[in-house]
N, C-alpha and C positions, 0 to 999 in steps of 0.2 A: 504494500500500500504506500503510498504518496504524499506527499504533501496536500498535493491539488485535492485528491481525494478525501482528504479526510478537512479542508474546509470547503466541502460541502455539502459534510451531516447536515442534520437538524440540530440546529440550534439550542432546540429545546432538550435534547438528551445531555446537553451542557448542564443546564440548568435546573436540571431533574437526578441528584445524586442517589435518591433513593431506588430510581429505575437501575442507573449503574451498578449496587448493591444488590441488589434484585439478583439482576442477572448473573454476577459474581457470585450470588449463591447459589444459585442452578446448578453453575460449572466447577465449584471447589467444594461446595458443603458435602457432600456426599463422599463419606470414608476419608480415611486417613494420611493417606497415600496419594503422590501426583500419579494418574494414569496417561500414557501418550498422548492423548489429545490434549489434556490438560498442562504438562507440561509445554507442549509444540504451541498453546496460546501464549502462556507466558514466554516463551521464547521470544515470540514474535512485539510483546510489547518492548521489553528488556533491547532488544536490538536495535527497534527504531527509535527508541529514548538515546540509548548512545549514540547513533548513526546522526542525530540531531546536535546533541551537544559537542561531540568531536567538530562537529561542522563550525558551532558558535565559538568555542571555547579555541579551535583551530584559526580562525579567520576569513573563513574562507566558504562562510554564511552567514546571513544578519536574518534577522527574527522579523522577516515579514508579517503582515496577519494573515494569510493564510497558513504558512507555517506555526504563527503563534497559538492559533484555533487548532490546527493537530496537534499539538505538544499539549497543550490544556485537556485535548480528550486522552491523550495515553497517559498523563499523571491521574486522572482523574482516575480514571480505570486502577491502576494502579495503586491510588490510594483505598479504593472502594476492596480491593486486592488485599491489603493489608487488614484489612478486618476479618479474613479468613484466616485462620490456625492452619492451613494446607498449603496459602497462598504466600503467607509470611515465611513458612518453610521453603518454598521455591526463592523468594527473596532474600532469605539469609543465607543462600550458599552463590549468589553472585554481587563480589564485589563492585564489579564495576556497575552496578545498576545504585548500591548505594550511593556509591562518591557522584554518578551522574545527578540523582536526587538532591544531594548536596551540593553542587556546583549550581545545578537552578535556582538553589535561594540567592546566589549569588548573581549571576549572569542572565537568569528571566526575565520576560515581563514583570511586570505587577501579579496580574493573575496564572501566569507559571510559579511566581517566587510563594502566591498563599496555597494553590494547589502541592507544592511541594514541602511547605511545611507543615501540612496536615501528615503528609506522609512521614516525615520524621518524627510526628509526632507519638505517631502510633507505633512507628520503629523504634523507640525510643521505651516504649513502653512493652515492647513485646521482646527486645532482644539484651543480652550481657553487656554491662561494660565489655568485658574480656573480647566475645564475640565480636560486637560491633567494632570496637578498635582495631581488631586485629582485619576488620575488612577495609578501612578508611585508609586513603593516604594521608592524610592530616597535615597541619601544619609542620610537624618534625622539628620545629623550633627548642632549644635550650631548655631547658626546666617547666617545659608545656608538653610535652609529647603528642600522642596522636588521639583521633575521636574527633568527634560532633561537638564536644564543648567549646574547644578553642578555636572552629570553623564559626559558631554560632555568635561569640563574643566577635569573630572579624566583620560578622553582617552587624552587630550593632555598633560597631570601630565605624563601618564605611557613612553613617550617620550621622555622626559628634561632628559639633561644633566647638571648635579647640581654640581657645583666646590663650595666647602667649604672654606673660609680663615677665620683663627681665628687669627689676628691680636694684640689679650690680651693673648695668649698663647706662650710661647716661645721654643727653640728646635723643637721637631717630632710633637709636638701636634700643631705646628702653620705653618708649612706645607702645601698647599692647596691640599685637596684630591677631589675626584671624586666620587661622587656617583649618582645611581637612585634613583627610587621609588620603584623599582619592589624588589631592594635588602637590604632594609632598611626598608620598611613598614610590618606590619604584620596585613593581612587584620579580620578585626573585624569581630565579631561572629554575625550569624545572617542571613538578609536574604539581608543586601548590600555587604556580602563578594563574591558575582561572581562579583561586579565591580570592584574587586582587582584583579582578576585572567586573565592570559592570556596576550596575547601580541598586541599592535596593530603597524602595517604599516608605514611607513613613509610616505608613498605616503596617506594612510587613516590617519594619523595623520596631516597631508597639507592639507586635505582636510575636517576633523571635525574645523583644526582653518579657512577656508573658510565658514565654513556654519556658524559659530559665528560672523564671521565678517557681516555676511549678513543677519545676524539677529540684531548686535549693528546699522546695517545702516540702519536698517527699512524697508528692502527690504522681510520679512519675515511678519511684522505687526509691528505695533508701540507699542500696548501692550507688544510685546513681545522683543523689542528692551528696551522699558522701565525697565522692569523686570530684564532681562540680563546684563545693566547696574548698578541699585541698586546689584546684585548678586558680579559684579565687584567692586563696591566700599568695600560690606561688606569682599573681599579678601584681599583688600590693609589695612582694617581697623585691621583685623588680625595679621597684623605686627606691629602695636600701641601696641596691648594688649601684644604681645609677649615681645616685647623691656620695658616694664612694670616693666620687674623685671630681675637678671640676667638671661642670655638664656644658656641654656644647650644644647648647639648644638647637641650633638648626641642624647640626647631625644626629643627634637625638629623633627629632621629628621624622625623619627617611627613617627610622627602624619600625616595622613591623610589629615588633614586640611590644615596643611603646603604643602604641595605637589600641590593643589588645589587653593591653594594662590600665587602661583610661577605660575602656568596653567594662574590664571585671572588676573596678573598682564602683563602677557608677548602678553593679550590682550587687555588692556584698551586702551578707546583713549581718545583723548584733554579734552572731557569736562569731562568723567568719570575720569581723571587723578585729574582736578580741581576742584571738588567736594569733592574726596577724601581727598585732598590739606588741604580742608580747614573744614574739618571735625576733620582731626589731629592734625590742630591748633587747633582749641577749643579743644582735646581732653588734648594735651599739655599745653595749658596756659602756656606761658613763658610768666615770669614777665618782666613788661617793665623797660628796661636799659638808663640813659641818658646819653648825652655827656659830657665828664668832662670839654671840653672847654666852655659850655654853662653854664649860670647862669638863663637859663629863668624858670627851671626843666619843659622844653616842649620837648626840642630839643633832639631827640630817637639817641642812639648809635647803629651804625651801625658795627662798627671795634672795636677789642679788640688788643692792642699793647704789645706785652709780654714783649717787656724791655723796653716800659714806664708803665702799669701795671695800663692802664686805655681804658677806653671805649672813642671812637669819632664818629660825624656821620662823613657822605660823604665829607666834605668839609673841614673841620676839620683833618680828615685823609690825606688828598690829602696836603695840606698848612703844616702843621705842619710838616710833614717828606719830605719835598722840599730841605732840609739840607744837607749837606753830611753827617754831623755825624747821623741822623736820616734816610738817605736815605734806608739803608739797614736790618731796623726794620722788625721783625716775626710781621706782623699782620694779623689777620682770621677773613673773614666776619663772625657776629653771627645772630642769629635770631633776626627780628628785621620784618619781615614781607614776606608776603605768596607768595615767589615763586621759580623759580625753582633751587635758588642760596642760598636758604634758608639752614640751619643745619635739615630744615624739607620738604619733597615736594615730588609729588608722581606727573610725567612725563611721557609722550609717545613722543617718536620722533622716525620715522621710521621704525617702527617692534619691536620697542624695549621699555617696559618697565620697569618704575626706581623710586623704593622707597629710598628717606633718611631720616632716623633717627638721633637720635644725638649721639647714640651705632651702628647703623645697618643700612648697604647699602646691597638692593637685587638687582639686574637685572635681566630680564629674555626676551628675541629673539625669536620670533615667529618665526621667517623663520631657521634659525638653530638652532630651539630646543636647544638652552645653556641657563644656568643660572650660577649669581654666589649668594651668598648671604656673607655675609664679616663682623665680628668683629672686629669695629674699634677700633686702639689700642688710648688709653687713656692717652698716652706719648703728653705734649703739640708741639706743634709745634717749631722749635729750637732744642728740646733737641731732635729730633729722625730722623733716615735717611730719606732724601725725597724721595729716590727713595723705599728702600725696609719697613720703617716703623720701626726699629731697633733702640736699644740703640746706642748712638754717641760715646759712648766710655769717659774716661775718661778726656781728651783732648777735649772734643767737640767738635770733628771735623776736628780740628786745622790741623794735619798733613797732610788731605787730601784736605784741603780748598789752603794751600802753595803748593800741589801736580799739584794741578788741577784748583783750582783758583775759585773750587767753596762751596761754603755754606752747612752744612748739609748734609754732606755725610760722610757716617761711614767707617769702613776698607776691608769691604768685596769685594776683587777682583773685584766682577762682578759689584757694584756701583762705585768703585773705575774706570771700564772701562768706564761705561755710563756717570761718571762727567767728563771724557777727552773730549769726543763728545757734550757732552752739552755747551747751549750759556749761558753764564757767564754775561750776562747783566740783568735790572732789570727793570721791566717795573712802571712806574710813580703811579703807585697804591700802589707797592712795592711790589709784586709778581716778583718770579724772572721767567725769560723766559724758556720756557720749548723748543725752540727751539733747532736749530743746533749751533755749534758754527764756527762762522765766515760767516755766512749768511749775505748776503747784507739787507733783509728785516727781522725785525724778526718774529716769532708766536705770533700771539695776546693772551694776556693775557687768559689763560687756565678757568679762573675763572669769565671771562665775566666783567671784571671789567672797561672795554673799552667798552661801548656802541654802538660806531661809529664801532668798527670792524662787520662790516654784515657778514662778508664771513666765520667765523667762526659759524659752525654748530651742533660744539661739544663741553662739559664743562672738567674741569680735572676730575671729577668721573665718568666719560662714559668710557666703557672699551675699550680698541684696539679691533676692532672686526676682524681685523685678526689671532692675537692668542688666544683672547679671555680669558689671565690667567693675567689682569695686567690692571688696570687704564690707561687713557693717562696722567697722571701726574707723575706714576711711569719710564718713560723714558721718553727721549728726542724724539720730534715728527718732522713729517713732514704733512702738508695740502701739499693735492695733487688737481691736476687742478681743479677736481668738486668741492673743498671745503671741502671736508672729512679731517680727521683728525689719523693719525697712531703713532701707535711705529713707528721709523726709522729703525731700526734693523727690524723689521717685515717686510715692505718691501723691505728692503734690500736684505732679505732672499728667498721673495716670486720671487722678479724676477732672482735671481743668481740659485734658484733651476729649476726656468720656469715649464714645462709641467710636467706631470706624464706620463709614459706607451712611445712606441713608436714613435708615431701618433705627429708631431708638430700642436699645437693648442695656441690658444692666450687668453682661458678662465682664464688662472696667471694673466694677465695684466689687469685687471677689476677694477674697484673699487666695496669692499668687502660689500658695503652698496647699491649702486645706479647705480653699474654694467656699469658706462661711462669705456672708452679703454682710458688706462694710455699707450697706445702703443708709441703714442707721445707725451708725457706728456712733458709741459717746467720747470718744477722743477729741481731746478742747482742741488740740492743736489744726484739725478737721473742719470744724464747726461751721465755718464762712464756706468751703468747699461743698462738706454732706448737707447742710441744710437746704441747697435748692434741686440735689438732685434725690433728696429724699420725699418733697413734696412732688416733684416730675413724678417719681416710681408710686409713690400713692395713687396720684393722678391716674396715671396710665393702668394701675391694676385694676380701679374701681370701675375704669370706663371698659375694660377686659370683662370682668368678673359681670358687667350689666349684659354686656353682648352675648355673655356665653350663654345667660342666662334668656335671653328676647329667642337663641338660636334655639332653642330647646336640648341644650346637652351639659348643663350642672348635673344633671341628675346622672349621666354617663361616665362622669369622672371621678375613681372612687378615692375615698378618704377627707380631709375637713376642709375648708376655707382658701390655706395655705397650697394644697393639692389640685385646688382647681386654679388656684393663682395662678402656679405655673404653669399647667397647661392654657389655658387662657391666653397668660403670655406668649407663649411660642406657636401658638395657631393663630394669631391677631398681630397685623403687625400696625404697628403706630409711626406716626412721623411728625419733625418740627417742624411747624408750620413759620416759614422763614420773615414771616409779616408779622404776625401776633404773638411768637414764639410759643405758642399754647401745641400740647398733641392732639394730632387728629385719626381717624383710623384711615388706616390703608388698601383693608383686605386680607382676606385671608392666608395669611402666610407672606414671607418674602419671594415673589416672582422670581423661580429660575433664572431665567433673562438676567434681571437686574443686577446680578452678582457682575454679567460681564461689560457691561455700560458706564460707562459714566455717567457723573451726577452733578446739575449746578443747583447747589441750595437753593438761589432765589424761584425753581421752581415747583418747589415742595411749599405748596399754599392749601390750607384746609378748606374747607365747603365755607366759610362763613367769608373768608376774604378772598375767593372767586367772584363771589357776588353773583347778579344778576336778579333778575325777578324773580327766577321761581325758589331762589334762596328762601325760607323759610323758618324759624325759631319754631320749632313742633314746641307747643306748654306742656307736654307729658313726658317727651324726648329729650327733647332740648337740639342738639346741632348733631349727636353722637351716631343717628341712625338714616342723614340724609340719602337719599340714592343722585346717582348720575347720570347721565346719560353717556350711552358709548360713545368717543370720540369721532369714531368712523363710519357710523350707522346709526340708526332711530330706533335704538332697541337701549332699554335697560342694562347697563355697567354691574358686571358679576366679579370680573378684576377690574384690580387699582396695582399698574406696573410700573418699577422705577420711581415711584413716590408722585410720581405726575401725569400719568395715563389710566384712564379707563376705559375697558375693555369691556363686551357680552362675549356669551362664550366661543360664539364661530368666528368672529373676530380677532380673539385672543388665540386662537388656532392658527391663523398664517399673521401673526403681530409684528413678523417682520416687513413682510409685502404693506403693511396698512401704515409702518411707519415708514417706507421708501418711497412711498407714492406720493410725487410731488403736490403740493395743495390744491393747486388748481386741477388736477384733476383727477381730485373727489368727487363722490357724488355727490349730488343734493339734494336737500328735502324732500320727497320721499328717498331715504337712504336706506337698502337693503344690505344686512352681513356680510361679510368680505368684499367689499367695495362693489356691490351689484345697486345699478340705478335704477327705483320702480317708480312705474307707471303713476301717475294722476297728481294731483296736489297736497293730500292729506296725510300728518305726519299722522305715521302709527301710534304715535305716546299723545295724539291730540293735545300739544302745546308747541308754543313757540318757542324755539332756541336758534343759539347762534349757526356759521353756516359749519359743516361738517369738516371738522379737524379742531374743534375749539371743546373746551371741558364747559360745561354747562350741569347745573344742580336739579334736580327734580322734586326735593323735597323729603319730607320721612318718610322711608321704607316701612315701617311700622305700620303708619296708619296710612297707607293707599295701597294698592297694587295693581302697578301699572302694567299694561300689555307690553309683552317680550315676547322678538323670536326666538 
């Protein structure tokens, strides 16, 4: 069989997997054993799978759609194959059908790359570590060996968004840049350079870090949770051996390894984090430091004081600098033991994983695919800006300390703006507060040095996960209701810009980590920002929650008030009306179309400031339930597209022809659906409106119902 041949099934046996199954059980359910004809089919898919990829992964084929329509029907097959105990048997004794499966997560379409992970998935779950490695060419790489784990971690490597900061560099070369994998690696010779090639999916790259997760929770087998684990630590230990000697970041980034190492850090969790932890302690050995207050030589140094120019522990540092002339000392917790406060410590906290070294901080986000990796600058603390990392300048400070009244900040404009807004107070540890200034409560100490603050969730080297270019120790922050932790500026910004596109939506106001509605957030520093977009989201829910209610479907949506909110919401969509700034509704849903259009606000105007005669105030309705008339015909408007067009429904059917159609030659009055001009004088909707291509109001839909084709 063929390429050509095989796009042109039916389409529909694509999209009918259970047929596929079906018939997969016909031909393997039956007994235990492959019999010749059963074997001779799988033969024949196993072949044209390889015969297809040699071809892609060779060069010497590109993934037409006709080609990509047969390759989707023989995975499919294939995966439908793997649900048979007879079939999986014929499958576990040919290699090359595995590593072909696995090269398509890499190298496929979109829909080869998800038909191909379902089959891993269930190969995954049907066959041995032992076995399955032993069929895989695998990476072969250094302290990763072979398997589907470390091919798995390459498809979510080819993903990451990797921000570079060289912190020991200074001018253009300490700049944070951006790069991938796909543009910086150069895939080695051989027969693992098709796991270099090709692009994978967002949506299959959300969904290879789902099959990992479900393999580290053991929902896959515990062998193989196990394994995948140990694979996860030898990633994080990779950056030990890197930080070993100096790092040459741009030759760093060409390694393979590295890429793979940023992939399994950004999925480790608790205990593989603490494992790792304390593997790099031994691997480190820091010599133990004691207190200079103590005379017992037991008592471990915890802090190092740069202008007394000694080690204390915990008690000792807290008593000693109670003074006022001591109050205001540069001191930095040092390593002194294993955890996540440590100058060493390898952490998961919410999608997000976080190496430090005592040269080199990585992170790296499962759910948006960002990393950054960071060269800490080696300027001690005191002598270099708090916010950007920079020399103090000759003056130490001095001029911008009398400016602004705060410590440690150098000349540069844009630090010089953030130590105006920052809180100038110093919390009892001696860390100064990273808060706001003039807050009634402050921010708990960034650096965890306050025990009793629970509600802090984040430390000062966790990045703002709304910009994602900046520590939260490099600006001044705000904790918002759920306990999260920001740039201030950041969300400054997220709520002053609010939605993107047309369509008012309230996905801005989220928290960027755990998705709670800051809509009505009680954060003072907020206040002038949430308060107009909190009476907006009122607004718009109640004018929601009334339509759903007129449509007859509250009753269809189960659970309280809140539960119909939302759906309400996202079936109704609203819009500003760029004359009265009030929302109006739009229609049901946001118009396909409209995603790919552009938009000029000034033409998003509601029913009331269109105007016209038949504009009408319904006393029961009020403006909320007007109808319109179709722009392009004498029929009743069913869509409202692009915030400015309405549509009846056969209109809305060829919408592009009716907005091509130069003005003048529209019909007129009598105006029939799809630009058909009928017979006599008399409009169908018996009123007068403007000539055909203009929005015109008809009044409440509620209380009339006008004739519509």
């Amino acid at each position: 069989a063929g390429a050509g041949a095989g796009a042109g099934r039916d389409e529909a046996a694509e999209a009918n997997p259970e047929l596929k199954q079906h018939v997969v059980g016909l031909l393997f359910d039956q007994g235990t054993k492959l019999n010749p004809l059963q074997e001779q089919i799988c033969r024949h898919y196993f072949v044209e799978i390889n015969r297809v990829v040699q071809q892609l992964v060779s060069g010497s084929g590109y993934l037409t759609l006709e080609i990509e329509s047969y390759l989707v029907e023989l995975v499919s097959m294939v995966a439908s194959l793997s649900h048979s105990e007879v079939g999986m048997q014929a499958m576990s004794r040919r290699a090359d059908l595995i590593n072909n499966i696995m090269t398509l997560v890499h190298v496929g379409s979109s829909r080869v790359q998800a038909k191909a992970l379902d089959v891993v998935r269930h190969v995954l779950k049907k066959l041995t570590p032992d076995l399955l490695n032993s069929l895989m060419d695998g990476l072969n790489s250094p302290g990763i060996g072979k398997g589907p784990i470390p091919l798995l971690l390459a498809a979510v490597a080819k993903s990451i968004s990797l921000q570079v900061r060289d912190k020991t560099a200074s001018g253009d070369k300490g700049k944070p840049s951006k790069v991938s994998m796909q543009s910086v690696v150069q895939p080695p010779p051989g027969t693992i350079a098709s796991w270099f090639k090709g692009e994978i999916s967002l949506d299959n790259t959300h969904a290879v870090v789902d099959l990992m997760l479900e393999i580290l929770d053991g929902r896959v087998g515990g062998t193989w949770a196990n394994l995948a684990r140990d694979t996860l630590k030898q990633q994080c230990l990779y950056f030990l051996k890197l930080s070993a000697s100096p790092v040459d970041v741009q030759a760093c980034l060409q390694l393979p390894q590295l890429w793979l190492a940023i992939a399994g850090l950004s999925l480790v969790d608790v205990d593989t984090a603490n494992t790792a932890t304390k593997d790099i302690a031994q691997g480190l050995a820091p010599d133990k430091v004691l207190c200079f207050n103590h005379d017992d030589d037991e008592t471990v140094g915890t802090y190092f004081c740069h202008d007394c120019d000694h080690h204390y522990c915990d008690d000792c540092n807290k008593f000693l600098h109670l003074h006022s002339d001591k109050k205001a000392h540069t001191r930095t917790r040092i390593v002194c033991a294993v955890d996540e406060h440590s100058a060493f410590a390898v952490t998961s906290k919410e999608g997000c994983g976080r190496i430090k070294l005592p040269d080199l901080l990585v992170f790296s986000d499962r759910r948006s695919l960002q990393a950054v990796i960071e060269l800490k600058s080696s300027s001690p603390p005191g002598k270099a800006c708090r916010f950007c990392g920079n020399a103090l300048g000759a003056d130490n400070g001095m001029a911008q300390f009398v400016a602004t009244g705060i410590k440690s900040v150098c000349s540069d404009p844009d630090c010089v703006s953030l130590a105006k807004i920052c809180c100038t107070k110093t919390h009892p540890c001696g860390h100064p507060c990273n808060g706001l200034r003039d807050e009634a409560t402050c921010l708990p100490c960034l650096h965890k040095c306050d025990t009793t603050a629970l509600s802090l969730r984040q430390d000062a080297d966790d990045q703002c996960m709304v910009c994602f270019t900046g520590s939260l120790q490099e600006e001044p922050c705000i904790q918002v209701d759920c306990g999260h932790t920001f740039h201030f500026r950041c969300v400054k910004r997220l709520l002053e810009v609010r939605w993107s596109g047309p369509r008012i939506q309230f996905g801005f106001c989220k928290c960027p980590i755990c998705s709670m509605s800051l809509v009505h957030s009680k954060a003072p520093a907020l206040k002038s920002l949430i308060e107009p977009i909190s009476d907006l989201y009122d607004n718009v829910r109640r004018m929601a929650l009334l339509r759903l209610e007129y449509d007859g479907l509250a009753d269809t949506v189960k659970g309280g008030e809140d539960a119909k909110a939302e759906f309400a919401l996202k079936k109704y969509a609203y819009f500003p009306c760029f004359r009265c700034k009030k929302p109006y509704f739009g229609g049901d849903d946001a118009c396909e179309a409209a995603r790919e259009v552009e938009f000029d606000p000034e033409e998003l105007v509601c029913p009331m400031c269109v105007g016209g005669d038949a504009v009408q105030i319904c006393p029961k309705h009020g403006t909320d339930f007007l109808e319109y008339k179709c722009r392009y015909c004498c029929s009743v408007a069913v869509y409202f597209c692009f915030g400015t067009t309405h549509f009846c429904n056969s209109c809305h059917d060829v919408y592009q022809r009716c907005r091509d159609c130069p003005k003048d030659e529209l019909p007129h009055c009598p105006a029939g659906p799809q630009l058909t001009q009928l017979e006599g004088d008399e409009c169908p909707l018996h009123v007068k409106h403007p000539p055909t291509g203009e929005e015109f109001a008809l009044g409440c839909g509620v209380c009339r119902n006008a004739h519509t084709f």
